[in-house]
PDB file with one MODEL, atoms N, CA, C and O in Angstrom:
MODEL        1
ATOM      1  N   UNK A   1      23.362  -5.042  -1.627  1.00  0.00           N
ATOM      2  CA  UNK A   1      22.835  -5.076  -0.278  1.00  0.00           C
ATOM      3  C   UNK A   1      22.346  -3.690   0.110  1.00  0.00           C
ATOM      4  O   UNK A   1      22.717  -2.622  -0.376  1.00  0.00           O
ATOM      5  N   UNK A   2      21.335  -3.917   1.191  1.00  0.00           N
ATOM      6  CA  UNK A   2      20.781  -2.180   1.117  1.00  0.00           C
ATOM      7  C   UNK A   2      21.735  -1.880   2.718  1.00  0.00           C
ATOM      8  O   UNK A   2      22.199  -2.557   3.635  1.00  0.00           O
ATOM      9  N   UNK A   3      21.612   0.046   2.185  1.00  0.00           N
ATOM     10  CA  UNK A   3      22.395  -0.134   3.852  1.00  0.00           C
ATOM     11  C   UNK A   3      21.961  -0.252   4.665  1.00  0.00           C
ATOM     12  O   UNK A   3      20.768  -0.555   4.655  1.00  0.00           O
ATOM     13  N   UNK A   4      22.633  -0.092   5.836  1.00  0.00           N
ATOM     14  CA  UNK A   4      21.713  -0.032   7.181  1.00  0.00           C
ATOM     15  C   UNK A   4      20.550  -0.642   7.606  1.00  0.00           C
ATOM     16  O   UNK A   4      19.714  -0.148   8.363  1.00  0.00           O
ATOM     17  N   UNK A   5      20.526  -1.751   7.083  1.00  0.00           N
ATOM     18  CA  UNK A   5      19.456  -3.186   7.583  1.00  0.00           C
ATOM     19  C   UNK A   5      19.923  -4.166   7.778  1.00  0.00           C
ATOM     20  O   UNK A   5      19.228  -5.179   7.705  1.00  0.00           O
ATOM     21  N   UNK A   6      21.372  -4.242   8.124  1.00  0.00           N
ATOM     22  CA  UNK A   6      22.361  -5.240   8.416  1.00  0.00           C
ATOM     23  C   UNK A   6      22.816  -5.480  10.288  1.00  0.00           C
ATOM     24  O   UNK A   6      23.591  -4.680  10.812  1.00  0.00           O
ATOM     25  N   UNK A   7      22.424  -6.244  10.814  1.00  0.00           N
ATOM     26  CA  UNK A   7      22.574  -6.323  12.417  1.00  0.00           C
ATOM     27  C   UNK A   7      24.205  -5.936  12.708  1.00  0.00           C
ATOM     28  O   UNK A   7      24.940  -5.987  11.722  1.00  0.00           O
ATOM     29  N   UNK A   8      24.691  -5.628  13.756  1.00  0.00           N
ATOM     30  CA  UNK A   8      26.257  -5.298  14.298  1.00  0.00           C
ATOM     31  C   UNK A   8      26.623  -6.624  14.462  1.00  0.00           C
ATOM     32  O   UNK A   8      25.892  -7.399  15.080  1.00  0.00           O
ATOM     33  N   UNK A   9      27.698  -6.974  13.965  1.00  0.00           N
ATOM     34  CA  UNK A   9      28.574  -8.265  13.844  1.00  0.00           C
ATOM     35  C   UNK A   9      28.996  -8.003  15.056  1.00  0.00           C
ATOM     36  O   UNK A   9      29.523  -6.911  14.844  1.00  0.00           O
ATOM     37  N   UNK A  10      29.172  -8.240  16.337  1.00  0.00           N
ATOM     38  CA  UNK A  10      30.413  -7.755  17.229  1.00  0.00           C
ATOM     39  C   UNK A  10      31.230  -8.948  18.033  1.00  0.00           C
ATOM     40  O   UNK A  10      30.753 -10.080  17.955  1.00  0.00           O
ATOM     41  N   UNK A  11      31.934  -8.832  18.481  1.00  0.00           N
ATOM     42  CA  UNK A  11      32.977  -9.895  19.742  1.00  0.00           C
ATOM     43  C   UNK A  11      31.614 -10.170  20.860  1.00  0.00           C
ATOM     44  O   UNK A  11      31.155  -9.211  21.479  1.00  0.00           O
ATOM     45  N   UNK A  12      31.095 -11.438  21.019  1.00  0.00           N
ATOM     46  CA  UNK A  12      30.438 -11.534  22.153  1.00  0.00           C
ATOM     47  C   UNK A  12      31.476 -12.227  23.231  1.00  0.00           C
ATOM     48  O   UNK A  12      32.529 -12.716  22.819  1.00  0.00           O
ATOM     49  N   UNK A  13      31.101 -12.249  24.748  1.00  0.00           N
ATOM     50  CA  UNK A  13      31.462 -12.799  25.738  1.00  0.00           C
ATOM     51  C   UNK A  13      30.457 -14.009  26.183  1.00  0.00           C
ATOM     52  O   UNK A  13      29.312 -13.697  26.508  1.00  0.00           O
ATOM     53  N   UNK A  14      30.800 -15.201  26.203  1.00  0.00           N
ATOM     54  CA  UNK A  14      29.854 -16.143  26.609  1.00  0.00           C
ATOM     55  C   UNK A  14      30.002 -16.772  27.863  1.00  0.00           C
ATOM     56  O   UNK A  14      31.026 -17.411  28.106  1.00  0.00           O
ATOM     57  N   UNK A  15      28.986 -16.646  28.779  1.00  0.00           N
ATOM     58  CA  UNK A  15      29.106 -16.940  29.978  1.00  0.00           C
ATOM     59  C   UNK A  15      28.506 -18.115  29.836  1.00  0.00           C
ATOM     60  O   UNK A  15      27.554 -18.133  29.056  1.00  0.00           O
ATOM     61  N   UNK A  16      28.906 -19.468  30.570  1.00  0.00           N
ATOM     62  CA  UNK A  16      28.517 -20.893  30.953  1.00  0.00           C
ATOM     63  C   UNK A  16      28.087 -20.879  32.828  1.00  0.00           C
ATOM     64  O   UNK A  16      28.520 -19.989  33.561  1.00  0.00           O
ATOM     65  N   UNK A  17      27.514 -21.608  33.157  1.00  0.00           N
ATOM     66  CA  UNK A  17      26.699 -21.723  34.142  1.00  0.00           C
ATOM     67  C   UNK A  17      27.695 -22.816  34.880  1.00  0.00           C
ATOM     68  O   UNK A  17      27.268 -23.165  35.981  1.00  0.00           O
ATOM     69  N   UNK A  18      28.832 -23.365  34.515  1.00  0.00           N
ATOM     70  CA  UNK A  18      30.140 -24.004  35.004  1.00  0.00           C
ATOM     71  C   UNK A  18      30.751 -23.032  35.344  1.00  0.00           C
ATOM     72  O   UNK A  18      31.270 -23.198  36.448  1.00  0.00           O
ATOM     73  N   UNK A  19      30.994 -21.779  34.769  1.00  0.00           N
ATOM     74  CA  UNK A  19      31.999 -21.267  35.085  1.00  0.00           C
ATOM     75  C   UNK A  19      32.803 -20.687  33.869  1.00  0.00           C
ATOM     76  O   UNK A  19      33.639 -19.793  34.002  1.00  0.00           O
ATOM     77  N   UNK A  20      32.512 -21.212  32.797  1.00  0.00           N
ATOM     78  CA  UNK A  20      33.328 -21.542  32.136  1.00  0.00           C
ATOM     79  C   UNK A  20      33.126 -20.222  30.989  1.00  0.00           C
ATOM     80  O   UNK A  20      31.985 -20.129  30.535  1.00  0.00           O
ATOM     81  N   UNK A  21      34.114 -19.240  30.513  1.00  0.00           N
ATOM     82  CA  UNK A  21      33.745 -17.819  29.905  1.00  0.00           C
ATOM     83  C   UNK A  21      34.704 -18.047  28.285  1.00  0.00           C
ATOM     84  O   UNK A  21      35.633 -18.845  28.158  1.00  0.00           O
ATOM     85  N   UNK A  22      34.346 -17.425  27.546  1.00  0.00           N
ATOM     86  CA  UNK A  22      35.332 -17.349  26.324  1.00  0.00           C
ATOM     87  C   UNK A  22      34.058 -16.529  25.545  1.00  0.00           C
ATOM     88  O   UNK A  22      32.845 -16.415  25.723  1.00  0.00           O
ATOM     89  N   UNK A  23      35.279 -15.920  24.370  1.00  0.00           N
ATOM     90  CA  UNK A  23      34.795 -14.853  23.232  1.00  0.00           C
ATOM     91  C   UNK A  23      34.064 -15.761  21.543  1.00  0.00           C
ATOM     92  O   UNK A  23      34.603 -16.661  20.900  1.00  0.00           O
ATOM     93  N   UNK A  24      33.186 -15.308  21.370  1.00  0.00           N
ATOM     94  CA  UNK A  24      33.046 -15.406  20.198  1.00  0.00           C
ATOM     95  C   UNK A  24      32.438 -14.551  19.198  1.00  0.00           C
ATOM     96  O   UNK A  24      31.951 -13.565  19.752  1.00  0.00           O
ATOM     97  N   UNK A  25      32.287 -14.542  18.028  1.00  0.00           N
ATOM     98  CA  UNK A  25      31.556 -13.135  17.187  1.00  0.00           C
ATOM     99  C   UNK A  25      29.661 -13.345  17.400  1.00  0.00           C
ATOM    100  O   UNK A  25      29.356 -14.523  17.212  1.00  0.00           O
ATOM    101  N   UNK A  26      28.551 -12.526  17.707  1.00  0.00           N
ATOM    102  CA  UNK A  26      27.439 -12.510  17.654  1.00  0.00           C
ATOM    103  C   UNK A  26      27.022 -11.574  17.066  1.00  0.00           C
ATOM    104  O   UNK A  26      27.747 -10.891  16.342  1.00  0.00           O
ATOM    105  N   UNK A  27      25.580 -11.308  17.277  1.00  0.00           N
ATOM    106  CA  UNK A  27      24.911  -9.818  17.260  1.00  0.00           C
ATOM    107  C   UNK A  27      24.483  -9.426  18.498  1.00  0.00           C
ATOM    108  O   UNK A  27      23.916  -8.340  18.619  1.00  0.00           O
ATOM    109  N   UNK A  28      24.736 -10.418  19.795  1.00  0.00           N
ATOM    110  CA  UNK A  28      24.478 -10.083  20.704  1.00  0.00           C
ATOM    111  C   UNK A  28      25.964  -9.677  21.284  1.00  0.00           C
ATOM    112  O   UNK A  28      27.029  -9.954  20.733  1.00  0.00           O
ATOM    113  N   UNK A  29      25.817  -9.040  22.380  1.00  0.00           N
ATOM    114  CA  UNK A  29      26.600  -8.738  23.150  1.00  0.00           C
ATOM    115  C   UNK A  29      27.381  -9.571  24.338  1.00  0.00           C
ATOM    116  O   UNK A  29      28.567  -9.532  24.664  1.00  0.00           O
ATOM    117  N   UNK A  30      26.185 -10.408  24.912  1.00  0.00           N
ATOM    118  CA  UNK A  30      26.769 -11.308  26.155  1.00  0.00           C
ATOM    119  C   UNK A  30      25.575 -12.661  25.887  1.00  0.00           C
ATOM    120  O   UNK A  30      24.369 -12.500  25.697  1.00  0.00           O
ATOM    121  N   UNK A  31      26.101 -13.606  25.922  1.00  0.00           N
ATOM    122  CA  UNK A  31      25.083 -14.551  25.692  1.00  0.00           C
ATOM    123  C   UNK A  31      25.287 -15.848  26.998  1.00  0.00           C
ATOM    124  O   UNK A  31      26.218 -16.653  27.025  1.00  0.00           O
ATOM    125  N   UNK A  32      24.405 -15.782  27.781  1.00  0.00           N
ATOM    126  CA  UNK A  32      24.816 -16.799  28.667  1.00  0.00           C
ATOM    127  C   UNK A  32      23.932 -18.061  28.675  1.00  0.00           C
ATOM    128  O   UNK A  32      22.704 -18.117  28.628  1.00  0.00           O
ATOM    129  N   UNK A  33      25.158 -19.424  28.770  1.00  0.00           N
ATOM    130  CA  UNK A  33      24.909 -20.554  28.422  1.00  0.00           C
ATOM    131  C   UNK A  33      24.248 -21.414  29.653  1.00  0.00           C
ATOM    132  O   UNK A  33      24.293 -20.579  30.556  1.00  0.00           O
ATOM    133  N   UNK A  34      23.668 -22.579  30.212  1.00  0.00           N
ATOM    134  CA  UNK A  34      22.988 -23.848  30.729  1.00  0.00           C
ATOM    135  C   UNK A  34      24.278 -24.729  30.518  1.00  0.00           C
ATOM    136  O   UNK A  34      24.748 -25.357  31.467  1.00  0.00           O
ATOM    137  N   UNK A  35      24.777 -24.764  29.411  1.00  0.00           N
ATOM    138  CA  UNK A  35      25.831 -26.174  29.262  1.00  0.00           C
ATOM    139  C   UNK A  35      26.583 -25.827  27.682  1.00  0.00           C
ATOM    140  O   UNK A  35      26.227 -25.557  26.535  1.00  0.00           O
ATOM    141  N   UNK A  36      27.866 -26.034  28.481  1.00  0.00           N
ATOM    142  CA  UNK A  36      28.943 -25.247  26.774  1.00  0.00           C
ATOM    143  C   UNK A  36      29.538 -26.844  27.215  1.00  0.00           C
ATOM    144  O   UNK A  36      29.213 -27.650  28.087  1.00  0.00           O
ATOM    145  N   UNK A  37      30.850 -26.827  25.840  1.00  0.00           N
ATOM    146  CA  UNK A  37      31.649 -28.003  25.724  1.00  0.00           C
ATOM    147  C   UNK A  37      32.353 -28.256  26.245  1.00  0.00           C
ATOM    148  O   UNK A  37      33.242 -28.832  25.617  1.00  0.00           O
ATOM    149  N   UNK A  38      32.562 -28.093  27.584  1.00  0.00           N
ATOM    150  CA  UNK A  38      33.511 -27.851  28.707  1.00  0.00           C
ATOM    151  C   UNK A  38      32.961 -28.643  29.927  1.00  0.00           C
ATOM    152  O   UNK A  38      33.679 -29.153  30.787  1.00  0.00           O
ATOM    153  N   UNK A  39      31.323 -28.694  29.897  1.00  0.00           N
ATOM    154  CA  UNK A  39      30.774 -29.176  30.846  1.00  0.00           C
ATOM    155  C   UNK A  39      29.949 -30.156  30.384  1.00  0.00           C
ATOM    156  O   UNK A  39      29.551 -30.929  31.255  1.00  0.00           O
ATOM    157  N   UNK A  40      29.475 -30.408  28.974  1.00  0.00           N
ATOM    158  CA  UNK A  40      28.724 -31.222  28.597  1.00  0.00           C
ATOM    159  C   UNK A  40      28.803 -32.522  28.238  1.00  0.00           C
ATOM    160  O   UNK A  40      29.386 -32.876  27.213  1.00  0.00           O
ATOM    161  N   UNK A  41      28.203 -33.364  29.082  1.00  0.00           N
ATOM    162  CA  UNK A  41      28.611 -34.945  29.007  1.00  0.00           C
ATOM    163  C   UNK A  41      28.964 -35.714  27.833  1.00  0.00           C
ATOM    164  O   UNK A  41      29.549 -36.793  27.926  1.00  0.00           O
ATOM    165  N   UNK A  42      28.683 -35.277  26.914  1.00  0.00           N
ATOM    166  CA  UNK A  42      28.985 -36.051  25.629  1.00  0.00           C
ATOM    167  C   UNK A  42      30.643 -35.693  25.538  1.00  0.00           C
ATOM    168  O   UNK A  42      31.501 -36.575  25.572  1.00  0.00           O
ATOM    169  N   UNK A  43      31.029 -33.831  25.381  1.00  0.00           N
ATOM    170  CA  UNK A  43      32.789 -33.852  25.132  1.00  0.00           C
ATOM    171  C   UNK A  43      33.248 -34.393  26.327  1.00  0.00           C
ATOM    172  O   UNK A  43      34.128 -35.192  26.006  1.00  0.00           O
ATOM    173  N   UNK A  44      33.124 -34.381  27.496  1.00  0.00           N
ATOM    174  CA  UNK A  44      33.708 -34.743  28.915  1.00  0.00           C
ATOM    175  C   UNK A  44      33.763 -36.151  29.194  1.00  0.00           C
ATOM    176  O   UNK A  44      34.801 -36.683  29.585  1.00  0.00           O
ATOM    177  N   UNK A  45      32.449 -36.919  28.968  1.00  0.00           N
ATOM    178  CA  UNK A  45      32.674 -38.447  28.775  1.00  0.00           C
ATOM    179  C   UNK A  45      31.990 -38.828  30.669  1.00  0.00           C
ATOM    180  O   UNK A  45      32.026 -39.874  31.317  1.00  0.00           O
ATOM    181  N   UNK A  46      31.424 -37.414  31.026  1.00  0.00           N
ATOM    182  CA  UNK A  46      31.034 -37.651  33.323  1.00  0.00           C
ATOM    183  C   UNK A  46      29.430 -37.965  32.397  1.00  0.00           C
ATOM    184  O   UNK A  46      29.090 -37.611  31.268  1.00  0.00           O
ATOM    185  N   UNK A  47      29.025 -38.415  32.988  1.00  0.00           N
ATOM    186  CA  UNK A  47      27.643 -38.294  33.004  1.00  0.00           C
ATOM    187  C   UNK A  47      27.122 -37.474  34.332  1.00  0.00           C
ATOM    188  O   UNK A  47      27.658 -37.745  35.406  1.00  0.00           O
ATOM    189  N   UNK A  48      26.155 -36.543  34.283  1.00  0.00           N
ATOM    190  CA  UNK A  48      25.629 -35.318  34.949  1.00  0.00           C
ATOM    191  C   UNK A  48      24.420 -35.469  35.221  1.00  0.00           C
ATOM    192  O   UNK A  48      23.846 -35.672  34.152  1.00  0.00           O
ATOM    193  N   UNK A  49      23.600 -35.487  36.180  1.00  0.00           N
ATOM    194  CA  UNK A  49      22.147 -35.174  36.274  1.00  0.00           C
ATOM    195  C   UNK A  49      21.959 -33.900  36.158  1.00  0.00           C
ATOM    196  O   UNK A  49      22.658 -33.147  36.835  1.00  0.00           O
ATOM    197  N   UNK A  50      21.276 -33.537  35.546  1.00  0.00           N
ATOM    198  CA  UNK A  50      21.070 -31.743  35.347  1.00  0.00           C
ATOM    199  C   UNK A  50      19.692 -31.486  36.445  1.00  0.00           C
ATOM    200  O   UNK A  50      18.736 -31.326  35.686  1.00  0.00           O
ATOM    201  N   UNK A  51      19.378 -31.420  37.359  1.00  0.00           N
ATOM    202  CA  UNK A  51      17.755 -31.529  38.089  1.00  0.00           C
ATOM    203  C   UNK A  51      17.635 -30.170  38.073  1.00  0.00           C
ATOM    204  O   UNK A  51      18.390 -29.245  38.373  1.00  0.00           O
ATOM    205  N   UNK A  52      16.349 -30.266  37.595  1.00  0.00           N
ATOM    206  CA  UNK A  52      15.344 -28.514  37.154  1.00  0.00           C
ATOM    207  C   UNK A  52      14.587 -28.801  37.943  1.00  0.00           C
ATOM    208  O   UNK A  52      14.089 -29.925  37.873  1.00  0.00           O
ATOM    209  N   UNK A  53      14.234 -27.977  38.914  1.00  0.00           N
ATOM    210  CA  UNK A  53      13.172 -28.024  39.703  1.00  0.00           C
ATOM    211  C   UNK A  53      12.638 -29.518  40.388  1.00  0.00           C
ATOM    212  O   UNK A  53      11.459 -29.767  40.638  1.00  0.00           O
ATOM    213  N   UNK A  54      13.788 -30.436  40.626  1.00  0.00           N
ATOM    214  CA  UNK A  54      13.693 -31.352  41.740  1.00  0.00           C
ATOM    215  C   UNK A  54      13.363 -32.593  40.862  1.00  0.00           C
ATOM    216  O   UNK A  54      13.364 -33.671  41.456  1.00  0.00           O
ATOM    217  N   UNK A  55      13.039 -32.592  39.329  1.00  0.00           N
ATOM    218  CA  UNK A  55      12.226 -33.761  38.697  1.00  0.00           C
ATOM    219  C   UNK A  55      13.194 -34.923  38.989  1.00  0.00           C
ATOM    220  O   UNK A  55      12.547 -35.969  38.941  1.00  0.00           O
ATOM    221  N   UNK A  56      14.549 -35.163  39.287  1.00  0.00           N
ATOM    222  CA  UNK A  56      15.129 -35.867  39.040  1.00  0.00           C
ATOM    223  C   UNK A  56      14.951 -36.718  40.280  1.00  0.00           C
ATOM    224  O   UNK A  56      14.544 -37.873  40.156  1.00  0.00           O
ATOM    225  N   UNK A  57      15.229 -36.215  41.454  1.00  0.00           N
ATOM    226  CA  UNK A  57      14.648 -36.783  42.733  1.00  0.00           C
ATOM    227  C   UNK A  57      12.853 -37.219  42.963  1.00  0.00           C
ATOM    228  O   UNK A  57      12.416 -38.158  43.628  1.00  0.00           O
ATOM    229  N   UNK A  58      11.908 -35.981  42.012  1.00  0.00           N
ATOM    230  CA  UNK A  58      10.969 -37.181  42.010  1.00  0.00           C
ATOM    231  C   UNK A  58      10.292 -38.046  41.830  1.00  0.00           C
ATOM    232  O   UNK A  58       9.268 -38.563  42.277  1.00  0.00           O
ATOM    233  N   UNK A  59      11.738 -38.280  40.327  1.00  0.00           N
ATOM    234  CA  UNK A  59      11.617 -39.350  39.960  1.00  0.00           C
ATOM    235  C   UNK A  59      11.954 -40.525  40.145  1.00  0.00           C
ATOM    236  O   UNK A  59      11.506 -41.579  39.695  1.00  0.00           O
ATOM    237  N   UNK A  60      13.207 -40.175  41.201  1.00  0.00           N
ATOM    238  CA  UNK A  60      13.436 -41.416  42.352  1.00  0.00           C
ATOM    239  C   UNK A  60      12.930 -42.327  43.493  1.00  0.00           C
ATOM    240  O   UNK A  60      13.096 -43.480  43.891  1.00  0.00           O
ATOM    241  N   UNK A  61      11.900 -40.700  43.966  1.00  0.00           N
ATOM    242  CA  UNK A  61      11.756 -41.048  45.096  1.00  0.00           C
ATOM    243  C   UNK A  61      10.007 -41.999  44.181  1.00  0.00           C
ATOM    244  O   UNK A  61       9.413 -42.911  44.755  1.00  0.00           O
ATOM    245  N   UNK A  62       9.671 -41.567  43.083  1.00  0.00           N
ATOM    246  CA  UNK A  62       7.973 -42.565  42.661  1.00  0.00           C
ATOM    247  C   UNK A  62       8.864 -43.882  42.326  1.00  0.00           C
ATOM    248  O   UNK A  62       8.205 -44.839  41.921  1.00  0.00           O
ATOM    249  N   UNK A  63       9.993 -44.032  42.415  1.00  0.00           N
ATOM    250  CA  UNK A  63      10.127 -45.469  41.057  1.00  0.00           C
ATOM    251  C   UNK A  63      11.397 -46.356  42.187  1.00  0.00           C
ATOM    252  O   UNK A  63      12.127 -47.318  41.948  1.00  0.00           O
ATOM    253  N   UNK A  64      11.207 -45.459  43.526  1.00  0.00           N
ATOM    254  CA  UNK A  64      12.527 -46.453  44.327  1.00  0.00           C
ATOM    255  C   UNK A  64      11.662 -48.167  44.459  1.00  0.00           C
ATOM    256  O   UNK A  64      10.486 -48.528  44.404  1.00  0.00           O
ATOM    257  N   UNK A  65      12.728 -48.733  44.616  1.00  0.00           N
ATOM    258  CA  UNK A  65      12.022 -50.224  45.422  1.00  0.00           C
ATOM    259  C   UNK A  65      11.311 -49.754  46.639  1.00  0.00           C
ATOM    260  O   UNK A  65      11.755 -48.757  47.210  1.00  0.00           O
ATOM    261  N   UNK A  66      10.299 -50.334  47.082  1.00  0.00           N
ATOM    262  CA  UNK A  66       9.755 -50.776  48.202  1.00  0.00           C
ATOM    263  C   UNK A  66      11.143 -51.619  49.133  1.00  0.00           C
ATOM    264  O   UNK A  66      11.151 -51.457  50.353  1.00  0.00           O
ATOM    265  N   UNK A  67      11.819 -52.145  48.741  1.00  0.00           N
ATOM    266  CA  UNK A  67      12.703 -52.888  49.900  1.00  0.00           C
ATOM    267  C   UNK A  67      13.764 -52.300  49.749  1.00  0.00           C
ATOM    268  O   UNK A  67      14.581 -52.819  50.509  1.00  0.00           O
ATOM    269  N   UNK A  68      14.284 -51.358  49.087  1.00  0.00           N
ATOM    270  CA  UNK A  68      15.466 -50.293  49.299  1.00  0.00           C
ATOM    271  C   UNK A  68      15.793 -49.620  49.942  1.00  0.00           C
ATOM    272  O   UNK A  68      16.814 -48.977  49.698  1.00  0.00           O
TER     273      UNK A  68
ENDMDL
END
């Protein structure tokens, strides 16, 4: 291996957008998450609407009934 063309292995800190923090090894330093296994519907078993910029509502509000 040649030297010094090898990235820093180090302890990262991972921040989740739940809340939710814990360590793991990267090359980055702090890596922050959208959705870790703590919050994500598949390990949890909730189902979640995630709405980015409102799509989820307007997709309700084009596809409601007329008599709803």
């Amino acid at each position: 291996m040649k030297p010094e063309i090898h990235p820093v292995y180090a302890t990262a800190k991972v921040n989740c957008a739940c809340g939710n923090t814990f360590q793991t090894r990267s090359t980055q330093s702090e890596i922050r998450l959208d959705i870790c296994a703590a919050c994500h519907p598949f390990y949890t078993g909730k189902q979640k609407m995630i709405d980015t910029a409102g799509r989820v509502e307007r997709f309700r509000q084009k596809y409601a009934k007329a008599g709803a």
